[in-house]
N, C-alpha and C positions, 0 to 999 in steps of 0.2 A: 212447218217442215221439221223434220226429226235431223238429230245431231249424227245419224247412219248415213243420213245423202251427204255432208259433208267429208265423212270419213271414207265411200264409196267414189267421190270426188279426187280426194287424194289417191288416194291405193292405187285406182286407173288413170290418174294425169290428165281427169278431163273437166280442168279448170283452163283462165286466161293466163298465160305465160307468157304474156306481152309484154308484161309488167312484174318482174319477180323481185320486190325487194322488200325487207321491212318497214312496219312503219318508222322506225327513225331513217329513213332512208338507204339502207345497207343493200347493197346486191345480194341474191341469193342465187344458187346453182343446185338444183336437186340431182343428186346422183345416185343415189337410191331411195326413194319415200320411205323406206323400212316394212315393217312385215306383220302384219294385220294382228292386234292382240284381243282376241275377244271372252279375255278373262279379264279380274281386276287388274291394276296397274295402265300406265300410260296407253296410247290407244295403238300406236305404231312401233313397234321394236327397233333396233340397229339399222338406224336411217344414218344414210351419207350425206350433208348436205357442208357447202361452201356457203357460208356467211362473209362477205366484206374479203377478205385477203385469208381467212381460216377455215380450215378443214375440220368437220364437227362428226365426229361418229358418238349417236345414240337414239333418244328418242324421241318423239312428235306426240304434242299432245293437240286436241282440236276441241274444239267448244265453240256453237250458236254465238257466245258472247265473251270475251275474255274476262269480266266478272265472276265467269262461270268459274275460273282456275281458283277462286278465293273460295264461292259459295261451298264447293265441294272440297272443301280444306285441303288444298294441295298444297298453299304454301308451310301447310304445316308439317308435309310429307317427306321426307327424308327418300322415300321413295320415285319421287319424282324430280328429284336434285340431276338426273341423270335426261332430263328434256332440256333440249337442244333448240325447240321452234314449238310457240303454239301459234296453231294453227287457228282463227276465226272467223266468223262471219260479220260481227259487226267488234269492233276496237272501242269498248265502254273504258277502258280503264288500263292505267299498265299492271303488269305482270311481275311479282318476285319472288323467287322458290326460296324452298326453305333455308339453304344455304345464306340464303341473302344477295342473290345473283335476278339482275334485272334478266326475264327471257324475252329474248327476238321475238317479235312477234309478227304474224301474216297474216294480211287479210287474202282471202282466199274471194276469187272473184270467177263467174261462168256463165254460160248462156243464160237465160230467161227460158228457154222453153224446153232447156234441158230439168229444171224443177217442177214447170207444169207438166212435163210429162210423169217424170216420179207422183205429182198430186193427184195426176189421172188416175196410175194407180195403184195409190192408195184408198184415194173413196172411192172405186171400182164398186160395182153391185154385182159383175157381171160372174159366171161360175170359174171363171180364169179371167182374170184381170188386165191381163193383156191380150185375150179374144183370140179373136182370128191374126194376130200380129206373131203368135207363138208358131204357124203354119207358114208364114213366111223367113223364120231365120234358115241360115246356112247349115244344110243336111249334117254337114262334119260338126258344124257346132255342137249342133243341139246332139247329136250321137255322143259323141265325149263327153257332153255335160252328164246326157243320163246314164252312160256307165260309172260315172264317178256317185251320181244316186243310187243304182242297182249297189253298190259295192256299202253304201251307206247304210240300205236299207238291211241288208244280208249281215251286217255289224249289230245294229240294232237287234235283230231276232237273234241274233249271237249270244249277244247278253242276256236277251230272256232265258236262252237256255244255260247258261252260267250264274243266273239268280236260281236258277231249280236245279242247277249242281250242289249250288250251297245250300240249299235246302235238305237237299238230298245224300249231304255230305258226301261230295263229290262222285256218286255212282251214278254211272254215263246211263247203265241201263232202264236205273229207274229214274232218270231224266226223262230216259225215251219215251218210255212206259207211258209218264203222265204226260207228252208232247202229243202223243200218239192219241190218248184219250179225247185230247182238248180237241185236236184236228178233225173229230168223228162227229164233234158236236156242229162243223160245218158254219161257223161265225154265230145261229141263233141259240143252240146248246154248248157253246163251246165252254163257257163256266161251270154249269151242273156237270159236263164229262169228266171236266179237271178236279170237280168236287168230288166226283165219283171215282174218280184214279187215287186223288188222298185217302178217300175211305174207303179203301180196299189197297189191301197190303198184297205188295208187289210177290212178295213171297209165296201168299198163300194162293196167288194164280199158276205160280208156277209148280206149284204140288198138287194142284188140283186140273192142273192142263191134261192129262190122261182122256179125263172125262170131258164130253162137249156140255152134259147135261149140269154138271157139278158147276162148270165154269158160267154158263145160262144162268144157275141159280143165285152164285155170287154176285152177279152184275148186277142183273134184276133186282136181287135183293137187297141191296145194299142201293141201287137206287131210289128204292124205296115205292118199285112198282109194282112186289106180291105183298104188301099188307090191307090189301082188300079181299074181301070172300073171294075164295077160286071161280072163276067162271067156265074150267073148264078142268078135263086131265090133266094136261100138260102144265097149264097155270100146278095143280094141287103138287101135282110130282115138284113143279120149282121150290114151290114151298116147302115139301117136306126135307126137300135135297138143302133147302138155307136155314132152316130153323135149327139142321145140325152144325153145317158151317160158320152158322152165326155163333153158336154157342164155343164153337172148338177154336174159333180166330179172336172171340171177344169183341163182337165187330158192331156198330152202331150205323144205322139206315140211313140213308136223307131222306128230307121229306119231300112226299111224289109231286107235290105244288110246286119244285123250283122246275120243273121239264115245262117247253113250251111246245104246244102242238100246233095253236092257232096259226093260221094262214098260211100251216106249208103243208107242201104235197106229201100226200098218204107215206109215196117213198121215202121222207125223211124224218117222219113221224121217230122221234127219241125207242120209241121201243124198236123198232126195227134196227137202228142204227146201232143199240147195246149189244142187237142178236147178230149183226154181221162182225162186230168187235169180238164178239164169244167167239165164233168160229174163228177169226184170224188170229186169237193168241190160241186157241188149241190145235189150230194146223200147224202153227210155226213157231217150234221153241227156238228156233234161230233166225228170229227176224232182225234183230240188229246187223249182226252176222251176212246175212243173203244181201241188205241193203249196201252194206257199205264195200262188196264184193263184185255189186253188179259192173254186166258188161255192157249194155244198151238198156237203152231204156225201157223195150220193152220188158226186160227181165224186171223191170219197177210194177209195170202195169200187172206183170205174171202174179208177181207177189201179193199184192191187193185186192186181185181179182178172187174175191170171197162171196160166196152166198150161206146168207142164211140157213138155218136149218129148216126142214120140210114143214114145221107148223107153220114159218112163217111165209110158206106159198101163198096160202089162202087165209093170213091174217095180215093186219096192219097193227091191230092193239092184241091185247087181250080176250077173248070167249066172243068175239064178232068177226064171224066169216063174211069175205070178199071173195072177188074172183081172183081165179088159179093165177099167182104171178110171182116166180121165182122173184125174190129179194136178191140182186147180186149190186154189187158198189157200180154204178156206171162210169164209163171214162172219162167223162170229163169231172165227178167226183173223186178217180183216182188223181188227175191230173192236179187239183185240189190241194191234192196230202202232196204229191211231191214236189211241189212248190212251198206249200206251206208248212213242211215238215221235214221233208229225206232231204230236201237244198239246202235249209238253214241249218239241218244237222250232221250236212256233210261240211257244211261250209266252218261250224263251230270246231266240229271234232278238228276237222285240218289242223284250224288256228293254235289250236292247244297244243296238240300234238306236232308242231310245227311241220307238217304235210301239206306244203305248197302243191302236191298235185291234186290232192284231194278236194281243196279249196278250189282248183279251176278247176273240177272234175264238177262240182256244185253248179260254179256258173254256166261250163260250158252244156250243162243239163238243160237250165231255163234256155238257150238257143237254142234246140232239138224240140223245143216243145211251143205250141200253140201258143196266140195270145189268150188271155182268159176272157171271160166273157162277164162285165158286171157294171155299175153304173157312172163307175169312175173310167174305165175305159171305151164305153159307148160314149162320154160326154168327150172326151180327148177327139175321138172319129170325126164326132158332129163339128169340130172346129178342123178338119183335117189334118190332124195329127194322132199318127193310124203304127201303133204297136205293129212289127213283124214277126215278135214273136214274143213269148214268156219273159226274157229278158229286158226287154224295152218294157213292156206290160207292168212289169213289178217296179219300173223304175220311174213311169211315169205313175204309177200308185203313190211311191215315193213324194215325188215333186207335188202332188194336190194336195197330199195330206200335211208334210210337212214346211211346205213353203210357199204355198197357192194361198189352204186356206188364213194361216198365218202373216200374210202380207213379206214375205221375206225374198220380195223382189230385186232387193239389190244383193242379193246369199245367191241370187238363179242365171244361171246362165243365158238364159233364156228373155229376162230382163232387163239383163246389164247390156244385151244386145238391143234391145227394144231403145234402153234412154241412153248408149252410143252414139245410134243413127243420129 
């Protein structure tokens, strides 16, 4: 057993209270357990508790073993002069802080099958650890719990866009730029895009956005997908169109081996996905602008809604014709970017900009929009717990990745309901 069920024990009050005194015999009165510390220092903050005839405001320490307070040099902590009650499971030894001050000590006592349930699971094998038990809590519960996850997860992509501020020395645009990039790559290219956004200067797309063919050639080129012999006209035209660009920007290619093409469908084949990206920065020198202006959503869908240019009817790569099939982004690949791009970057700009409506302008987005479709929320379904929409969807993404696979059952609401019962 881990020293977190102990502390998950306290924080919820779901020990034996039959019996609340110290080992030297003192009655105890908890009036407030105090307030969860999950940085260094003591483990519970500004706890109220009545010891014997006195009134004790501060803080609660807990430890497997009361040895533990030695092993871990507390008494040498001046820091922890300021604990009031430890808290343990088994009483090896007494306790004396650094002051020189004997601490009250608890043994802390609970069901038996309130810990086999927490051991269940923990060596769980199962793809959610609490099964089909997660399909049974209380509809309001488990709603609350996972908007406090959506709201988690949407902080998280927050920062990512505030680590490529600071990259970017604080320019929102060419944050977007490369967010925008990364999102095209669709999770299997999303690095070679983002690699491709750094090696190609933000600038010189924008001088070169006039042209569709100049901006085709920049992409392409600098992805590093015309330095093979042309196989066709169009191929040569890119070439000659970057061999100038290359030279006038000082610009360095990546190499064509980091693009994956295996096992995805023609339409998401990297080369297609750089030529629907060409056309959407030369249709729209005001796409930051259009996105963070819209009025419905589908003015989102309007915006993305981009097709390739006409070589790419009847290609997927390079000098190898297919059949006739306009390249245009489909809707549920739009639907994609605005989850994974226009919501985190409505949701960041707000924060910064301190624009509280902006910020529920993000969220209230994800409810207007479908749930997604992928292996994390087909697995949620098959235990019947069924997303209504983009919202729940990103929130229960949240909860697997963050606290499913991690074991972080007593952090979930949905667990603490589970070893309640």
């Amino acid at each position: 057993m881990k020293e977190d069920f102990l502390h998950f024990l306290w924080e919820y009050g779901l020990f034996d209270k039959s019996k609340l005194v110290t080992v030297t015999g003192e009655m105890i009165e908890i009036l407030t357990p105090g307030q969860h510390n999950r940085d260094a220092g003591p483990d519970f903050f500004n706890a109220k508790i009545k010891i014997g005839d006195t009134l004790w405001a501060g803080n609660v320490e807990i430890h497997m073993r009361a040895s533990d307070w030695q092993r871990h040099i507390h008494h040498e902590d001046k820091a922890y002069n300021n604990v009031i009650l430890h808290v343990v499971k088994e009483n090896d030894q007494p306790v004396v802080r650094a002051d020189g001050q004997l601490l009250p000590t608890f043994i802390i006592r609970y069901h038996p099958q309130m810990e086999a349930r927490y051991a269940a699971l923990q060596q769980s094998v199962e793809w959610v650890a609490c099964g089909k038990e997660a399909a049974q809590v209380d509809l309001f519960r488990i709603k609350h719990f996972l908007g406090r996850l959506l709201v988690e997860r949407l902080e998280r992509k927050a920062q990512q866009l505030y680590d490529v501020l600071d990259a970017t020395h604080n320019n929102w645009h060419e944050a977007f730029y490369r967010l925008l990039f990364r999102t095209f790559g669709f999770g299997v290219n999303a690095v070679p895009f983002e690699l491709l956004a750094k090696a190609t200067p933000f600038a010189a797309i924008g001088k070169q956005r006039h042209s569709l063919l100049q901006i085709e050639a920049l992409l392409f080129g600098q992805a590093g997908m015309l330095a093979s012999e042309a196989k066709d006209d169009y191929q040569h035209a890119l070439q000659k169109e970057y061999s100038f660009l290359q030279t006038k920007y000082s610009l360095q290619p990546l190499e064509a081996h980091l693009w994956k093409f295996l096992r995805l469908r023609p339409s998401n084949f990297p080369t297609v996905r750089v030529a629907q990206l060409a056309m959407l920065l030369h249709r729209d020198a005001d796409l930051i602008d259009k996105m963070l202006a819209f009025h419905t959503v589908d003015d989102l869908y309007n915006l993305f809604d981009v097709q390739a240019s006409s070589y790419w009817d009847t290609h997927f790569t390079f000098g190898k014709i297919s059949r006739r099939m306009p390249k245009t982004i489909g809707a549920a690949s739009i639907q994609r970017m605005i989850v994974n791009l226009i919501v985190p970057y409505l949701f960041a700009y707000g924060c910064r900009q301190a624009n509280e409506a902006l910020c529920e302008k993000a969220v209230e987005l994800l409810e207007t929009l479908p749930p997604e479709k992928n292996h994390i929320t087909n697995a949620w379904e098959q235990i019947g717990v069924k997303p209504g929409n983009a919202f729940y969807a990103q929130a229960l993404i949240q909860l697997k990745t963050d606290y499913c696979n991690n074991k972080q059952c007593l952090q979930c609401g949905i667990g603490i309901n589970f070893l309640q019962k």
